[in-house]
C-alpha positions as CSV (number, residue, x, y, z in Angstrom):
1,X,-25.5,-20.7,-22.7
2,X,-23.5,-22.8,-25.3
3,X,-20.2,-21.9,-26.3
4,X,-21.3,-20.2,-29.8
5,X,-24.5,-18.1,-28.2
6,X,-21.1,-16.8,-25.7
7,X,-19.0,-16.0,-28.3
8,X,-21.6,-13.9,-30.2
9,X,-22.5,-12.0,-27.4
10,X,-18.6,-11.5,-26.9
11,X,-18.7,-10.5,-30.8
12,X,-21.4,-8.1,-30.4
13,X,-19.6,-6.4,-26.8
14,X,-16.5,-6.0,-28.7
15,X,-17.9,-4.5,-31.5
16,X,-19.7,-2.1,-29.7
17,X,-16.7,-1.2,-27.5
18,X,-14.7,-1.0,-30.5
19,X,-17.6,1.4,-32.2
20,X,-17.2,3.3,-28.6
21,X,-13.8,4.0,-29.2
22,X,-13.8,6.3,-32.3
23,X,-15.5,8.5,-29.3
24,X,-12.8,10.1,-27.9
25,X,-11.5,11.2,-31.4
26,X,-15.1,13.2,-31.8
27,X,-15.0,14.8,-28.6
28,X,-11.5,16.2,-29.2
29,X,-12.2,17.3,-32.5
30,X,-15.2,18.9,-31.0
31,X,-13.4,20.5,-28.3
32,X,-10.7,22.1,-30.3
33,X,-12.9,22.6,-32.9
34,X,-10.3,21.7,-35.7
35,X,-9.9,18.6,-37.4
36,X,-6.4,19.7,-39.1
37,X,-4.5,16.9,-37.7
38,X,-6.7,14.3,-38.2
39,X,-6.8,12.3,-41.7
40,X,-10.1,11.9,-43.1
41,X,-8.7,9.7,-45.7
42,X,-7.7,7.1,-43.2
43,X,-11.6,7.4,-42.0
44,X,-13.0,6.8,-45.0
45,X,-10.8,3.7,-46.0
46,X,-12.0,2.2,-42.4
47,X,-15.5,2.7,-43.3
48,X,-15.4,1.5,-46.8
49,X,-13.9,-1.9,-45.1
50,X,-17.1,-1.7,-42.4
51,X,-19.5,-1.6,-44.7
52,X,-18.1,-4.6,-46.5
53,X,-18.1,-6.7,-43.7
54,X,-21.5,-4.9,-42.5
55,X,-23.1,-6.0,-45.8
56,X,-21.5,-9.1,-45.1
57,X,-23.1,-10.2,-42.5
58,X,-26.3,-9.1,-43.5
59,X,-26.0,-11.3,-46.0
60,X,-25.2,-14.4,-43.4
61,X,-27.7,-13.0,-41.5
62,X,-24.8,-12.9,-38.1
63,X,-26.2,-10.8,-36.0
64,X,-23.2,-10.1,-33.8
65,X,-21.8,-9.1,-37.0
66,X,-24.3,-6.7,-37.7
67,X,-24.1,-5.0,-34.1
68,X,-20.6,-4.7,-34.0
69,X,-20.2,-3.0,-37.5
70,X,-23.2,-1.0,-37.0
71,X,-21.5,0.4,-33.7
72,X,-18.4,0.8,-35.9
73,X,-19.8,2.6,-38.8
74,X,-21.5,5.1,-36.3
75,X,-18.5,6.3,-34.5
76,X,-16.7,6.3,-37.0
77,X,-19.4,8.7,-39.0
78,X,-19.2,10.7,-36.0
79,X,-15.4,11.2,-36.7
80,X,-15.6,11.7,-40.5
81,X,-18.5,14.2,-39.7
82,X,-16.5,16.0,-36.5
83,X,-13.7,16.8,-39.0
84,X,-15.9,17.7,-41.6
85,X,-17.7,20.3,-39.8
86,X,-14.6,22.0,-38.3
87,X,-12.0,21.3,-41.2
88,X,-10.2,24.7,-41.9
89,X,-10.6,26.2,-45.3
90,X,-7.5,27.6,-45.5
């Protein structure tokens, strides 16, 4: 394995452990059902900044790139989505 086909496979672990880690903020959210403390705002600028750099690598076609951000963008949907569903009305 050459030193660049390592470091995309490190790339693409990352981003998936990275995409793993909006997890824990899903599951609480879930639990307590209330997403009061949590900023959505915060979520959505992370995503917006995902996407860019998920587009971006589409684009140079860096499939490490792609994993990782795609892992990203999901947990972090499932955040937005959590807090969504059980955001008080009040």
């Amino acid at each position: 394995m050459t030193f660049d086909q390592a470091l995309g496979l490190l790339v693409s672990v990352v981003g998936i452990a990275t995409g793993g880690a909006y997890v824990p903020q899903a599951v609480r959210i879930w639990k307590r059902q209330s997403s009061d403390d949590v900023s959505i705002v915060t979520y959505l600028l992370f995503l917006g900044g995902q996407a860019i750099y998920l587009v971006y690598g589409i684009q140079i076609s860096q499939w490490p790139l792609i994993v990782g951000m795609g892992a990203n963008i999901a947990g972090n949907l499932a955040v937005i989505l959590s807090a969504l569903r059980f955001r008080s009305k009040g």
